[in-house]
C-alpha positions as CSV (number, residue, x, y, z in Angstrom):
1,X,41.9,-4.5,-4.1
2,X,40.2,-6.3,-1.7
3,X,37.3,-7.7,-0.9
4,X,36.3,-5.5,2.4
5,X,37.5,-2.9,0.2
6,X,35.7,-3.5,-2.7
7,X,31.9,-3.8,-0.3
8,X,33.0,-0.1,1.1
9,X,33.7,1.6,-2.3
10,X,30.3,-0.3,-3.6
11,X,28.4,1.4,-0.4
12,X,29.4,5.0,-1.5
13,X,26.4,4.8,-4.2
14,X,23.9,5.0,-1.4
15,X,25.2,6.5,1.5
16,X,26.1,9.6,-1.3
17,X,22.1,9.6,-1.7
18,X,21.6,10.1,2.0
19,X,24.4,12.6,2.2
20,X,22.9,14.7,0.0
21,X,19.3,14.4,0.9
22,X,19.5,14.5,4.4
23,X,23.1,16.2,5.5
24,X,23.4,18.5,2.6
25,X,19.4,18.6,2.6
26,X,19.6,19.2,-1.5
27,X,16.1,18.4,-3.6
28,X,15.5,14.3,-4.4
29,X,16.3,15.7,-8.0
30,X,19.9,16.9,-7.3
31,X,20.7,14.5,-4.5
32,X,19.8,11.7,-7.2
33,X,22.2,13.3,-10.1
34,X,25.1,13.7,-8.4
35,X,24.6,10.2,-6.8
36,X,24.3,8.6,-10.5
37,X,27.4,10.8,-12.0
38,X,29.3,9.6,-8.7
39,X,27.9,5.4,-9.6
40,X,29.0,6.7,-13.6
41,X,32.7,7.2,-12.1
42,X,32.9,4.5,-9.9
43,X,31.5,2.0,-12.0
44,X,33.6,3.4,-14.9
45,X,36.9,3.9,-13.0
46,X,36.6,1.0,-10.2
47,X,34.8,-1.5,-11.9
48,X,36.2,-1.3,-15.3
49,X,32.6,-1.4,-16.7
50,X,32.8,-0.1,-20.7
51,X,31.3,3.2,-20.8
52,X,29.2,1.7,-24.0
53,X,27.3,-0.3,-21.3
54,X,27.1,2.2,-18.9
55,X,25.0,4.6,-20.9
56,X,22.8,1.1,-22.6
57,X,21.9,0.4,-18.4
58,X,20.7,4.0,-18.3
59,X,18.9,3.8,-20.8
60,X,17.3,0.9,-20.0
61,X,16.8,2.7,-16.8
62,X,14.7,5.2,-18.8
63,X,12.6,2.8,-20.6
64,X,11.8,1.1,-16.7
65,X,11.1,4.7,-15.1
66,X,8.5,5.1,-18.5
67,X,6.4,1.9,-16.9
68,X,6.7,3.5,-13.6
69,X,5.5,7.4,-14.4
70,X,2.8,5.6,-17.0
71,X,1.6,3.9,-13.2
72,X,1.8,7.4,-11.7
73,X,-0.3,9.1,-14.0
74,X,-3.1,7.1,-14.0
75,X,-3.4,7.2,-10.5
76,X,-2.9,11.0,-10.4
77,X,-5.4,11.7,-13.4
78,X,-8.5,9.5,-11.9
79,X,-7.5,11.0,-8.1
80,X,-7.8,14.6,-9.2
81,X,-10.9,13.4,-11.9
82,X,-13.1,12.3,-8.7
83,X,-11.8,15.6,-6.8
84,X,-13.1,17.7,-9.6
85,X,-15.9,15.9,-10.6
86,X,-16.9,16.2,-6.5
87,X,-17.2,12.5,-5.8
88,X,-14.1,12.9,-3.4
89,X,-16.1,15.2,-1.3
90,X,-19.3,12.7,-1.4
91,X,-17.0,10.0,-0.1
92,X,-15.6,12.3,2.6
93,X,-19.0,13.3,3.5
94,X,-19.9,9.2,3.9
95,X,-17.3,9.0,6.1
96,X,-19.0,11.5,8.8
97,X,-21.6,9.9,9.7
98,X,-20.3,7.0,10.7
99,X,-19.0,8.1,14.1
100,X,-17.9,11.0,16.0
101,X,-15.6,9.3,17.6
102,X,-11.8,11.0,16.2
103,X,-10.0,7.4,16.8
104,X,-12.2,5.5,14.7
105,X,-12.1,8.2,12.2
106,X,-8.8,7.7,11.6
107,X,-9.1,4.0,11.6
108,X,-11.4,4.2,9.0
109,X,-10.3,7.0,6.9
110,X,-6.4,6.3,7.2
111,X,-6.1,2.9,7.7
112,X,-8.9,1.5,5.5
113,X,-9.3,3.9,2.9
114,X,-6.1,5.1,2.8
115,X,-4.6,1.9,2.1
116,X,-7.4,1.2,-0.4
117,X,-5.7,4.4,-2.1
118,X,-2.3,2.8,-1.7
119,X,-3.3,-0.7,-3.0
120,X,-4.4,1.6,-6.4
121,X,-2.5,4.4,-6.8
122,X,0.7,3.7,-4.8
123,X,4.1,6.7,-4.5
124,X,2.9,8.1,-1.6
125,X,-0.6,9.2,-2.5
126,X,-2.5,7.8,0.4
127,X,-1.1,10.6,2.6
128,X,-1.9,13.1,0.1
129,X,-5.6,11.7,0.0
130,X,-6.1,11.0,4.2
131,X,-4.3,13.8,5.2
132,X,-6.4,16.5,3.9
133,X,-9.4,14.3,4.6
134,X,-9.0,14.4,7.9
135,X,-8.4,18.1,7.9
136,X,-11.6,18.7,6.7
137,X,-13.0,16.5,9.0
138,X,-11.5,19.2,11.6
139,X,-8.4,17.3,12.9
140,X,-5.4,19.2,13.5
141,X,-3.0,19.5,10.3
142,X,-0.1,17.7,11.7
143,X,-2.7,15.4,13.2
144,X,-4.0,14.6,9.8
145,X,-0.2,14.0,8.4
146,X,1.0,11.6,11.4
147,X,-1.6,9.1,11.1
148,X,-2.0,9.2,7.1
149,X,2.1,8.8,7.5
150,X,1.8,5.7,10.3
151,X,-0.6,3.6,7.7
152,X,2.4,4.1,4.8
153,X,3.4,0.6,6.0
154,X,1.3,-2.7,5.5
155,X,-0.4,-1.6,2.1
156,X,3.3,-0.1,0.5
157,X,4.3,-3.6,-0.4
158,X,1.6,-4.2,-2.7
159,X,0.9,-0.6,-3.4
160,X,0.2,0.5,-6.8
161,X,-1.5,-2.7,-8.0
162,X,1.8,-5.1,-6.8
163,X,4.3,-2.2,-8.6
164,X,6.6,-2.9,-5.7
165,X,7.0,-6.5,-5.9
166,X,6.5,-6.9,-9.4
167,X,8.6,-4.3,-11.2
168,X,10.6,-3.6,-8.0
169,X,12.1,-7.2,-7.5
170,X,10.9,-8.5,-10.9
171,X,13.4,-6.0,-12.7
172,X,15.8,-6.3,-10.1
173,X,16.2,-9.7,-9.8
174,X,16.1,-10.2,-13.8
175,X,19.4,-11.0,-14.0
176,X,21.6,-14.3,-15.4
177,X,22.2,-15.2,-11.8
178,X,18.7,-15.2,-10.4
179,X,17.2,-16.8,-13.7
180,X,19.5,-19.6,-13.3
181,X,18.6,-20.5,-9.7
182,X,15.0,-20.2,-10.6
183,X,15.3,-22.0,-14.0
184,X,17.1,-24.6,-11.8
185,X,14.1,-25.2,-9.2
186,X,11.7,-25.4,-12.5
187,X,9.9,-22.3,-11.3
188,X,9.6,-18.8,-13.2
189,X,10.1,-15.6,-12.2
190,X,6.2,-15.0,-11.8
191,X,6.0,-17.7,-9.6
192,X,9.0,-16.6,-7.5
193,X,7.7,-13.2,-7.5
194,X,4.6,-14.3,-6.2
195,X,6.5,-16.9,-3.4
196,X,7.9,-13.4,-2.1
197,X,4.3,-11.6,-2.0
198,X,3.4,-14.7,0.4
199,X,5.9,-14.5,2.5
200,X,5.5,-10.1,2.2
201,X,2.0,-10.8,3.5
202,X,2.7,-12.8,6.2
203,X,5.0,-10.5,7.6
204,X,2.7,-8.0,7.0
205,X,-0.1,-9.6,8.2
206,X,1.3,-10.0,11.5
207,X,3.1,-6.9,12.2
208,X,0.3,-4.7,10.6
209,X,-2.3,-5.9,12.4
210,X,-1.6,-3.8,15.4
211,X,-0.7,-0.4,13.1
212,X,-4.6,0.8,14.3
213,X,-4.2,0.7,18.1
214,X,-0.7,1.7,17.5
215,X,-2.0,5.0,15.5
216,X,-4.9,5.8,18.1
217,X,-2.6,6.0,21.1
218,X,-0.2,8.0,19.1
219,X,-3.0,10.6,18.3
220,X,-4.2,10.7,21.8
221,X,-0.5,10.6,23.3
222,X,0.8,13.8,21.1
223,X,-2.6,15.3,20.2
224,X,-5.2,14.7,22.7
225,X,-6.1,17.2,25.9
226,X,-4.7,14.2,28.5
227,X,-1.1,13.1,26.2
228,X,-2.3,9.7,26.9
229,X,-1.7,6.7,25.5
230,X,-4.4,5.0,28.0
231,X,-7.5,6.9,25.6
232,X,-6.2,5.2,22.6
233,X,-6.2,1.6,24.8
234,X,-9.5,2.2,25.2
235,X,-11.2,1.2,22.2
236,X,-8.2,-1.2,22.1
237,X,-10.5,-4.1,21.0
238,X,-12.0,-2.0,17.8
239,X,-8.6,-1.2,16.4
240,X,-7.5,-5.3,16.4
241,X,-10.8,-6.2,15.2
242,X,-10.0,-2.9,12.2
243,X,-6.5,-4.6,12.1
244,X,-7.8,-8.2,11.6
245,X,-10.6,-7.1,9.4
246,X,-8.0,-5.7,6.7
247,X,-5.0,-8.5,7.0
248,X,-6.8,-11.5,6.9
249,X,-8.2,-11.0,3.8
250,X,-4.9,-9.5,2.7
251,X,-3.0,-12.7,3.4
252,X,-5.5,-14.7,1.8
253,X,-5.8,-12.6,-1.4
254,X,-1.7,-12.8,-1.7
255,X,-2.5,-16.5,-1.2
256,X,-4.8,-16.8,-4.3
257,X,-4.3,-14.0,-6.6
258,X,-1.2,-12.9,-6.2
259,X,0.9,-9.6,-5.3
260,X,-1.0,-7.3,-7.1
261,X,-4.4,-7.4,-5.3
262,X,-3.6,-7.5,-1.5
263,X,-3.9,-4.0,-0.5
264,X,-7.1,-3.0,-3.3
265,X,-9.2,-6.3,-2.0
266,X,-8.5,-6.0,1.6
267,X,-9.1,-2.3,2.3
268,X,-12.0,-2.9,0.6
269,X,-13.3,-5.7,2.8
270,X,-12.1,-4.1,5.3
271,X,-13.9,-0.8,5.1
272,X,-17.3,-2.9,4.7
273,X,-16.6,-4.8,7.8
274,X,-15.1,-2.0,9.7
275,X,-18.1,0.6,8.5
276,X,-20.7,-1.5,9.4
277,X,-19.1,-3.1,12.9
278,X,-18.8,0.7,13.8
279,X,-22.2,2.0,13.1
280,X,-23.3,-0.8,15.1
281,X,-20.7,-1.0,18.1
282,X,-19.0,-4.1,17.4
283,X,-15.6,-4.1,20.0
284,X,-16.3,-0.8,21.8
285,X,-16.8,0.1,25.4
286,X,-20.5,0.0,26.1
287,X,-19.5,3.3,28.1
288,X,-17.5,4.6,25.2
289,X,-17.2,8.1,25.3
290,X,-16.5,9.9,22.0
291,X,-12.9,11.0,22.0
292,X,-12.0,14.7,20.6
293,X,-9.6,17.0,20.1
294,X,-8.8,20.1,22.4
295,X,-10.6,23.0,21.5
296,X,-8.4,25.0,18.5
297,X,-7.3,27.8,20.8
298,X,-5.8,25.6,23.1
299,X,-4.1,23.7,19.8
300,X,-0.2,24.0,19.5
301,X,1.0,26.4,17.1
302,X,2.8,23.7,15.0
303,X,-0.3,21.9,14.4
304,X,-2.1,24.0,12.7
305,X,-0.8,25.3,8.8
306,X,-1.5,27.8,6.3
307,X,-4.9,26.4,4.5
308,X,-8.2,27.5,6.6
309,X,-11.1,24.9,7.1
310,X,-13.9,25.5,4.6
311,X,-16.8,24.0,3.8
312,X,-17.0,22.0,1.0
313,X,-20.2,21.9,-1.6
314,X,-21.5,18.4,-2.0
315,X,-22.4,18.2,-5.4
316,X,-26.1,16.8,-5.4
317,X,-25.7,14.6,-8.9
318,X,-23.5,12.3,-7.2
319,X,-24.5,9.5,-4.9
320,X,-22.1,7.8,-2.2
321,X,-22.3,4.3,-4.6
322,X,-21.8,6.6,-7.8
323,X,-18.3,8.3,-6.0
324,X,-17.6,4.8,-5.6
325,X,-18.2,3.3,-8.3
326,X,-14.9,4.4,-10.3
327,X,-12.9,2.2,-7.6
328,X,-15.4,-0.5,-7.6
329,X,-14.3,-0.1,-11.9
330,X,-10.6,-0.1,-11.1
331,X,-10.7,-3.3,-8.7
332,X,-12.7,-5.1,-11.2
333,X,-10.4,-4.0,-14.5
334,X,-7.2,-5.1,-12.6
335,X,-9.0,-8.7,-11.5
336,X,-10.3,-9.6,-14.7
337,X,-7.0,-8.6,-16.6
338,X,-4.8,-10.5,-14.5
339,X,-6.4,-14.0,-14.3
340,X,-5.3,-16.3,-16.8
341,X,-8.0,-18.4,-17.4
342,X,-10.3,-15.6,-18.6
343,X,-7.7,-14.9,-21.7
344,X,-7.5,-11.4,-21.5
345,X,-4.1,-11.0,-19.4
346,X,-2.2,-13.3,-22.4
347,X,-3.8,-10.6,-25.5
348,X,-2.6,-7.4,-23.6
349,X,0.8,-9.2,-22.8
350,X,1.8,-10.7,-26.1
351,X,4.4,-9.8,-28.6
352,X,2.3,-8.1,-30.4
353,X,1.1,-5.0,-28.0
354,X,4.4,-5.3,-26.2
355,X,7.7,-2.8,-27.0
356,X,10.4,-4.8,-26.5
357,X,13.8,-2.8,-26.6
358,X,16.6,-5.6,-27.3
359,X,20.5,-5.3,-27.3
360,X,20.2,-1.5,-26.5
361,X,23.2,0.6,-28.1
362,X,24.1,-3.1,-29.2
363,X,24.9,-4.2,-25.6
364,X,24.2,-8.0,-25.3
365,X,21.7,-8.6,-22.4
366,X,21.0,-5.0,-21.7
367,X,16.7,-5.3,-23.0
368,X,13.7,-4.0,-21.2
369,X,9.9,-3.8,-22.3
370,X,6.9,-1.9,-22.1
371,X,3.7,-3.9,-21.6
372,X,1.5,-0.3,-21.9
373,X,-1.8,-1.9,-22.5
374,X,-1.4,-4.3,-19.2
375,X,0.2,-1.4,-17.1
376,X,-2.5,-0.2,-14.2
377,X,-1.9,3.1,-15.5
378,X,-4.0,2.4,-18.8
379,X,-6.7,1.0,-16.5
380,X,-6.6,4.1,-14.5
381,X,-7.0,6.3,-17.4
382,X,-9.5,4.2,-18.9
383,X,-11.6,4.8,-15.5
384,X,-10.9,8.0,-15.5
385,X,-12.6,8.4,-19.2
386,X,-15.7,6.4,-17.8
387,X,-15.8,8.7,-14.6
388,X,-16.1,12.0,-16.8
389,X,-19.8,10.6,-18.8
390,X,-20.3,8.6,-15.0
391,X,-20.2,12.0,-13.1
392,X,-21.2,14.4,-15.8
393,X,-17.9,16.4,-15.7
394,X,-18.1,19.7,-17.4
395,X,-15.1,20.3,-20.1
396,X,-13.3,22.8,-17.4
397,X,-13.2,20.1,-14.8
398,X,-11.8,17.7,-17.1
399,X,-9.4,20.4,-18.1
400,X,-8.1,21.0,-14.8
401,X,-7.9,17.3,-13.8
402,X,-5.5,16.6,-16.6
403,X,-3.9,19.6,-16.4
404,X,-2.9,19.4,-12.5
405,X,-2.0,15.5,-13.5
406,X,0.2,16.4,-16.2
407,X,1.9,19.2,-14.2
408,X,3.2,16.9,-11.1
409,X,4.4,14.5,-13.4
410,X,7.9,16.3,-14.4
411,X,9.4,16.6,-11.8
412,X,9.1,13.2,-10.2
413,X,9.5,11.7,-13.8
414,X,13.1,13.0,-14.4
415,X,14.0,12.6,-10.6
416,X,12.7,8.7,-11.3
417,X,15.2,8.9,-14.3
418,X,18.5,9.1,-12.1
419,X,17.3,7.0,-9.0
420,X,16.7,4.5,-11.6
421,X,19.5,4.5,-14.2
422,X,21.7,4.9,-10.8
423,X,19.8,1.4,-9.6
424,X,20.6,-0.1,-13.0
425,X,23.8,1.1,-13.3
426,X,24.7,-0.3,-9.7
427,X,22.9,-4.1,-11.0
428,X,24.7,-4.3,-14.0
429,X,28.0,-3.8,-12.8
430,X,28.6,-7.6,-12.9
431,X,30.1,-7.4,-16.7
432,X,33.7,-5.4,-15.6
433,X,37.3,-5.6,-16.1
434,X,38.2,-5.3,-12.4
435,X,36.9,-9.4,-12.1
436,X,34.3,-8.5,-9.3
437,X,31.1,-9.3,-8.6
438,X,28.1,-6.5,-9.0
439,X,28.3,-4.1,-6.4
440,X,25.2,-5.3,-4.7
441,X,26.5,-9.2,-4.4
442,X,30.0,-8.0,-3.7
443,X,28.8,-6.2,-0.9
444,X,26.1,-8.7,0.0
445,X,29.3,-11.3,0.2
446,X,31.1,-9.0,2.5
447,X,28.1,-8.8,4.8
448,X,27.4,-12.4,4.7
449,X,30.5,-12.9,5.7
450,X,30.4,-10.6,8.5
451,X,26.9,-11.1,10.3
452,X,26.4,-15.1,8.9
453,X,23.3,-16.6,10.2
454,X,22.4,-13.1,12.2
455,X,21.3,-11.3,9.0
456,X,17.8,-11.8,9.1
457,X,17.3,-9.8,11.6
458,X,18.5,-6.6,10.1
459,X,17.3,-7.0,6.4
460,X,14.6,-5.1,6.9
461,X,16.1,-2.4,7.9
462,X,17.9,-2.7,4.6
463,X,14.6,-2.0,2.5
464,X,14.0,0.6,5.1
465,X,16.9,2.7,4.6
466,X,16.3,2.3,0.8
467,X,13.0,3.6,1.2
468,X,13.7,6.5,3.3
469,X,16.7,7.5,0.9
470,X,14.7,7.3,-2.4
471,X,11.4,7.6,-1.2
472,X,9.7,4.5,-2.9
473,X,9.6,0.7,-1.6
474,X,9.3,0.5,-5.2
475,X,13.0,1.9,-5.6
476,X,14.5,0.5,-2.5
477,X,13.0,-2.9,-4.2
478,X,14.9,-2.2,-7.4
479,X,18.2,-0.9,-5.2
480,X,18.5,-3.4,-2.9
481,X,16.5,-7.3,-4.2
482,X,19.5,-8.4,-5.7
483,X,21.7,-7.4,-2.9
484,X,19.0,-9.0,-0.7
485,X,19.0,-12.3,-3.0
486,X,23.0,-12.6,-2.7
487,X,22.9,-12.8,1.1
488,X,20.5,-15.1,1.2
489,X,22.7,-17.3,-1.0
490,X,25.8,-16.8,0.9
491,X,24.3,-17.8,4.2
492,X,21.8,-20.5,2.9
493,X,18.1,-19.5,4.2
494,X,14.9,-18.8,2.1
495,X,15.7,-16.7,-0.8
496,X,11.9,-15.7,-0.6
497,X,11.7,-15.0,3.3
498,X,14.9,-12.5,3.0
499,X,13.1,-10.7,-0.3
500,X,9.9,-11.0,2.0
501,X,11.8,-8.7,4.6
502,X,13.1,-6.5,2.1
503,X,9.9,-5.7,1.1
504,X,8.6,-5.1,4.5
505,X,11.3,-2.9,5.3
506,X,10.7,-1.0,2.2
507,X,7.3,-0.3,3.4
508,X,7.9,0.7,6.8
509,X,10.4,2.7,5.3
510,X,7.9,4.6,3.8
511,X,6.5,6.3,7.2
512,X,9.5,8.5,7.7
513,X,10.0,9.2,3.9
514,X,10.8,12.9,3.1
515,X,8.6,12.8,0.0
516,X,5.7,11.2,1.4
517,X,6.0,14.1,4.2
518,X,6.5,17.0,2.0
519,X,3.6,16.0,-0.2
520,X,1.3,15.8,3.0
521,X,2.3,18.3,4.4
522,X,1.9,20.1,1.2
523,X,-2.0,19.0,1.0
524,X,-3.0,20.7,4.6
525,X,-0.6,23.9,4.3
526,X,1.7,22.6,7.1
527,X,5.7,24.1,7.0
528,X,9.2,23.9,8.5
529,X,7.5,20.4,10.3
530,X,8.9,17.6,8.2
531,X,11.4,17.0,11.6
532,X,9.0,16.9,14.2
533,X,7.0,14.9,11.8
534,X,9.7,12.2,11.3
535,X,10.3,12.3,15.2
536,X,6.8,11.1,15.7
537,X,6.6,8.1,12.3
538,X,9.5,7.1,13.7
539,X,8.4,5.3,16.7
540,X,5.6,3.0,14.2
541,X,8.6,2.5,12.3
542,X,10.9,1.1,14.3
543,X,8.1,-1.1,15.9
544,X,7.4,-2.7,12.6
545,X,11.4,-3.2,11.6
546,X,12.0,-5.0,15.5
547,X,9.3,-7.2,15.1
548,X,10.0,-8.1,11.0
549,X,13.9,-9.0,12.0
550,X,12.8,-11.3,14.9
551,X,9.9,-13.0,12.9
552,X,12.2,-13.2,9.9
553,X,14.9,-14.2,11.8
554,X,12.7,-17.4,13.4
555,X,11.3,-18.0,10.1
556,X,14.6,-18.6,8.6
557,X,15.5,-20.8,11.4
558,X,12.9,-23.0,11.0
559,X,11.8,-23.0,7.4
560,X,13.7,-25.3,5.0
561,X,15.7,-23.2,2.3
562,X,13.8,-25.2,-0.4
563,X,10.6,-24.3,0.8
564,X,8.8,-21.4,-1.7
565,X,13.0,-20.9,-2.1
């Protein structure tokens, strides 16, 4: 068999996921397993990989999804603790009073909160926290989803407390090849993890900067009276400034402390900056005049869904610092855990606390661990725990936090299971009888190959298309790093600028995401839109992946292969 041959039969994997997601339109949950029994067959039958190691790389797979659903549920368990407890509706209620205005609402509740949410809590949630809080704000339902979808791009990278980068790519790219090239420039994998969040964040910091003013006009264009794009050019100056005021500090963050804290520590500086610059008029028209929605008779019938606007008791215990406060915890938990010098990051990582399964079903090499106690999801649930005494829960509202947590965790968990195992199983091809490479690198060699110097310029769209497919830059990460990786080695630019644009792509990915949509949708009682949704996310999308290939692509050019490799 050859080569060309070879790259085709390895692309079946994933263009089998999109066939059945999207053509076939079958649930995540079956479009996954009967990708991974397809991967099982072709790996088994193709590849000549021993069926012994075949089930040992899904296992593993299972043991990498438990670190991931353990991230998930912490998230989920102190978002629906603070809706119970009220102090989501104290923090919505903040948010009126700072303007009228619908554009900078969205500005400050999508772009700077939401990706708050999304530097915390990460797989999707950000949409499923903005969306309805803009609906009760009294913006159209399918106004709410657009611009909650559009900001599912700059933070995704870093979402989750880093998840993306640093279980994504780190698990991906743990592999004999990788280790040896990084062993070889006397780096580790932590540093070359964190040489890829740099580059992520410059990217980022470039492209996302304009993601405000590119949101505004797309609310007035498709939901304002006028359709014009001119009302959100107005206040053109405020959404740069919103822009700037979120990726500065981003950059600089990725620059000193890493992947994981980007997203948390810039929303956050952002939304102080943004929040006070708006209550006193920094950027705006002098002459601004407060831009609003149609009246709701004269509203579109596929903007509006199934769930009526109600008004919402604001529980009186609970100030705006005490609904807070439980992020405020979070932020600090993650810093203070993940500096070295402080000590603590080295007694929650260390042999001792960590479940290391070796040698699975005997397999040499095939080993992953479980670092529960340093996981965000334990600091999640720890917050959570403080937010109960903090907000006075009652026992029922604690009940039905952990209850509603627990119940959107199957689901998700066993889909996670076969997008994963199927990742693994794809990775770990490169032990087979058939003398080729692993399916990623042999197709990465073909591609090389094919487009040579060009390829920066369509790697993001790489990570986008795994995004959109498995609906996670976390998963398009783990799919696509070490594919990503091999054609950067077969056409000789930055290892970390090519891994920098998978990551971006991944993230922009993210806005047209059928998961990210339903579970939106889901929050504000909208149906039968995903489509018109996607039709509308797609235009932010392809914005950021045009202006990530040409950037990447003069990056590459111009920046020395050795350089942060």
């Amino acid at each position: 068999m050859n080569e060309y041959l070879a790259a085709g039969i390895s692309l079946i994997p994933i263009l089998s996921v999109m066939f059945f997601l999207v053509i076939l339109k079958k649930s995540a949950l079956r479009a996954m397993s009967f990708s991974y029994i397809l991967i099982i067959l072709l790996a088994f039958f193709i590849w000549k990989v021993d069926i012994l190691r075949i089930v040992a790389v899904s296992l593993r797979g299972i043991v990498i999804t438990g670190n991931l659903i353990w991230i998930i549920f912490g998230a989920i368990v102190l978002l629906f603790t603070l809706r119970e407890s009220g102090a989501l509706s104290v923090i919505k209620n903040g948010f009126v009073s700072i303007s009228p205005d619908r554009r900078i609402q969205a500005i400050i509740i999508a772009w700077l909160f939401g990706s708050f949410i999304e530097g915390s809590a990460g797989f999707g949630t950000p949409a499923a926290v903005a969306a309805p809080l803009l609906f009760g704000l009294g913006f159209p339902p399918m106004a709410a989803v657009m611009v909650a979808l559009v900001i599912q791009s700059t933070p995704v990278s870093f979402g989750a407390v880093g998840t993306p980068i640093l279980i994504g790519m780190g698990k991906s790219l743990n592999v004999p090849d990788v280790l040896e090239f990084i062993n070889h420039h006397s780096i580790s994998m932590e540093s070359f993890l964190y040489n890829i969040g740099i580059w992520t964040a410059l990217l980022h910091s470039v492209i996302g900067t304009f993601i405000p003013l590119v949101m505004v006009c797309m609310l007035t264009r498709f939901f304002g009276k006028n359709k014009s794009f001119r009302e959100g050019l107005q206040i053109w100056r405020f959404a740069i400034f919103a822009g700037l005021s979120f990726t500065i500090p981003y950059f600089i963050v990725a620059l000193i402390l890493g992947p994981e804290f980007p997203s948390i520590l810039g929303a956050m500086i952002g939304l102080f900056v943004v929040v006070n610059g708006a209550k006193r008029g920094w950027f705006l028209p002098d002459n601004l005049k407060y831009w609003d929605f149609p009246q709701k008779s004269e509203w579109e019938s596929d903007w509006v869904g199934t769930i009526s606007q109600t008004e919402e008791k604001i529980p009186e215990n609970i100030s705006l610092f005490k609904a807070w406060l439980p992020y405020v915890i979070v932020s600090l938990l993650l810093i203070i855990t993940r500096l070295d010098f402080l000590g603590l990051k080295s007694l929650l990582t260390s042999e001792k606390v960590t479940l290391e399964f070796a040698d699975i079903l005997g397999v040499n090499g095939v080993t992953e661990t479980m670092q529960v106690l340093y996981l965000p999801g334990t600091i999640f649930i720890i917050t959570s725990i403080i937010s109960i005494f903090l907000h006075r829960m009652s026992f029922h509202q604690i009940k039905t936090a952990w209850r509603d947590a627990f119940s959107r965790l199957f689901k998700p968990f066993i889909t996670l299971i076969f997008a994963v195992a199927l990742v693994r199983i794809f990775i770990d091809s490169d032990v087979n009888g058939s003398n080729f490479l692993s399916m990623p690198l042999q197709l990465a060699e073909v591609i090389a190959n094919l487009t040579g110097p060009l390829w920066p310029l369509l790697a993001a769209c790489i990570g986008s298309l795994g995004a959109f497919v498995a609906g996670s830059n976390t998963v398009s990460d783990l799919m696509f790093a070490l594919f990503q990786f091999g054609v950067a080695d077969q056409i000789g630019v930055s290892h970390s600028i090519i891994l920098g644009l998978q990551a971006v792509g991944g993230a922009a990915g993210n806005m047209i995401t059928v998961h990210n949509i339903v579970a939106a949708c889901a929050t504000v009682g909208l149906i039968g839109v995903e489509g018109a949704l996607i039709k509308k996310t797609i235009i932010p999308m392809l914005y950021y992946l045009i202006f990530a290939g040409i950037l990447g692509f003069i990056l590459s050019m111009i920046i020395p292969v050795s350089f942060f490799i």
